[in-house]
C-alpha positions in Angstrom: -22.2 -16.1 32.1 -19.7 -18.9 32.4 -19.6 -18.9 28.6 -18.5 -15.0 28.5 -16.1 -15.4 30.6 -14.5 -18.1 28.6 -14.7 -16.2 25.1 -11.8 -13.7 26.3 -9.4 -16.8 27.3 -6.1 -16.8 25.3 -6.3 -13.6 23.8 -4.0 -10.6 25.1 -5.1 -6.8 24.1 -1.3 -6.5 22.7 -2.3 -9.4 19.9 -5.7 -8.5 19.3 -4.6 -4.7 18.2 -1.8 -6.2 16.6 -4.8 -8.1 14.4 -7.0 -5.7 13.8 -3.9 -3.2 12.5 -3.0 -6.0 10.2 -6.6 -7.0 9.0 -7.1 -3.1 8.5 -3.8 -2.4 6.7 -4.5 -5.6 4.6 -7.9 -4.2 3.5 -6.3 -1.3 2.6 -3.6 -2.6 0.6 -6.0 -5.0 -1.6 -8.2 -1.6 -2.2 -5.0 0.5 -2.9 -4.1 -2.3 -5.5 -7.4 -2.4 -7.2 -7.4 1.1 -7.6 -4.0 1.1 -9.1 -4.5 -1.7 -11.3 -7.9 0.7 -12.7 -5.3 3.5 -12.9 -2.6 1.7 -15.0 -5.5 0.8 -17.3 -6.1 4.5 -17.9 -2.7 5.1 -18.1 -2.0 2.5 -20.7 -5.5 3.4 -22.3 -3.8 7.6 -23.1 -1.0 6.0 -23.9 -2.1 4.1 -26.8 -4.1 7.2 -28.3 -1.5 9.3 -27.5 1.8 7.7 -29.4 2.0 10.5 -32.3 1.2 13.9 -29.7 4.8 15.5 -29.3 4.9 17.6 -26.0 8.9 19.0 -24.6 10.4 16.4 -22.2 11.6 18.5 -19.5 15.2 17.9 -17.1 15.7 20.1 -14.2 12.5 21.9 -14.9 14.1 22.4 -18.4 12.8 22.2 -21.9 14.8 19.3 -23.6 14.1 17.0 -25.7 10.6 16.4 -27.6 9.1 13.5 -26.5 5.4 11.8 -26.8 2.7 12.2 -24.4 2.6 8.3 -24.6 6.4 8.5 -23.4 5.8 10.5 -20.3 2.8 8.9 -19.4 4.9 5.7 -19.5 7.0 6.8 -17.0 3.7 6.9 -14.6 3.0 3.5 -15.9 6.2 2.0 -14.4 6.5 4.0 -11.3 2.6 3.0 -10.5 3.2 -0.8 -11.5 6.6 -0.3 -9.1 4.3 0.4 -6.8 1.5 -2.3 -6.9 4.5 -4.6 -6.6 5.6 -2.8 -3.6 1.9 -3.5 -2.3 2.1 -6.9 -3.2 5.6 -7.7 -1.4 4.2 -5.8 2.1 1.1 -7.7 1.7 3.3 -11.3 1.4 5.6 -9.8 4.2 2.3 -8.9 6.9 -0.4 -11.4 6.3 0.7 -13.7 9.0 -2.0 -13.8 12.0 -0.7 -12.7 15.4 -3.6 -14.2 17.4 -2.3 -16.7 19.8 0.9 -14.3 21.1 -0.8 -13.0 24.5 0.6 -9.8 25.5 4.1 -11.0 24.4 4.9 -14.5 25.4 2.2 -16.8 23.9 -0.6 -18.3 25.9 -0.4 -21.8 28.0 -4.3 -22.4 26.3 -4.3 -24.7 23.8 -5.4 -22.8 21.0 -5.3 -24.0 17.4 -3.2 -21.0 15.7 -2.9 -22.7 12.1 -6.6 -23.0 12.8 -7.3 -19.5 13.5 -5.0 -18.1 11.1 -6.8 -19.8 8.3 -10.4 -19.1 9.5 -8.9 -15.2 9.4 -7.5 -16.0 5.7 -3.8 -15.6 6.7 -0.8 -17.5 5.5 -0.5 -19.0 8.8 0.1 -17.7 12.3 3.6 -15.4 13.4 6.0 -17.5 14.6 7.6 -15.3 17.6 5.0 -14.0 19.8 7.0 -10.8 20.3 7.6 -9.7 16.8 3.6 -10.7 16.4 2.5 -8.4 18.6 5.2 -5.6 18.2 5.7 -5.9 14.1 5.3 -2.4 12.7 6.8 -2.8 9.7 4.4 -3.1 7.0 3.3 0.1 7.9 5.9 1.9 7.4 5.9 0.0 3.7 2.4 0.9 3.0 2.1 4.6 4.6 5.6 5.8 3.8 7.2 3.5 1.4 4.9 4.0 -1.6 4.7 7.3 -1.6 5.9 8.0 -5.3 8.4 11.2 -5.1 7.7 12.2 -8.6 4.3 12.4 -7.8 4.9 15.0 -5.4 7.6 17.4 -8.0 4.7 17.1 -10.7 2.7 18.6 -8.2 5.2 20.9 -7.0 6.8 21.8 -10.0 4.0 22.1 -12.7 2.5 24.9 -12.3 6.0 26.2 -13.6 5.9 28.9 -16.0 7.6 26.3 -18.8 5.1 23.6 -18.2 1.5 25.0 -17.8 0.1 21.5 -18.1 -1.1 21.2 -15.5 -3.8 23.1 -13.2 -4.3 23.2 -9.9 -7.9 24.6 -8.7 -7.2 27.2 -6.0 -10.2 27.8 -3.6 -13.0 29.3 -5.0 -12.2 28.7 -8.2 
């Protein structure tokens, strides 16, 4: 029992949460990655079979000029590779280990941060207890910053009468 009791010493509630957010959102951004990285392949894979298809570029919803289907699907590439390099800077930015920061102001234990931090497979431990524990900001960067805005008018916008490429399944369909 003396053991038990021992397990809990130096750890805080406020820096454990604060770990588990960061071990979660950094699971999430490795998988988000590798599922871009197999998107950009397809991408790139259309794009090469697809350098002669002429389709209308469009501005303002617009018919413009012609374009290839390999040109707009370029556009995807680089907005998608924009945002695996978005990934990669929040994931630089967050994978520091905030065990070791007690509810706010550290621990008088002797723990072995650099230690823990690498057992986790962090960078290294946070260096301000407070901003260990209360750092939010790499979720903002994963949850809100990569949303891609042109993803959303595509969506929006292309079931427009002038574009018709693309089909959205309404239910029951």
């Amino acid at each position: 029992m003396t053991q038990g009791k021992k397990l809990h010493t130096g750890r805080s509630r406020n820096d454990q949460v604060a770990l588990d957010m960061r071990l979660f959102t950094r699971k999430t951004v490795k998988e988000t990655d590798n599922e871009l990285k197999e998107l950009l392949a397809v991408i790139l894979k259309i794009m090469k079979e697809n350098t002669q298809t002429i389709m209308p570029g469009f501005t303002h919803l617009q018919k413009a000029q012609p374009i290839t289907l390999a040109h707009h699907m370029g556009a995807y590439f680089e907005m998608f590779k924009r945002d695996r390099s978005r990934l990669c800077d929040i994931y630089k930015r967050m994978n520091y280990c905030p065990l070791g920061s007690g509810a706010l102001a550290g621990t008088t234990y002797p723990l072995d941060r650099d230690y823990t931090a690498q057992l986790l497979d962090f960078y290294g431990p946070t260096l301000n207890s407070m901003d260990g524990v209360s750092d939010r900001d790499y979720l903002i960067g994963v949850f809100i910053g990569s949303f891609n805005y042109h993803d959303a008018s595509v969506t929006l916008f292309g079931g427009n009468y002038h574009l018709e490429f693309q089909r959205v399944p309404v239910c029951g369909d």
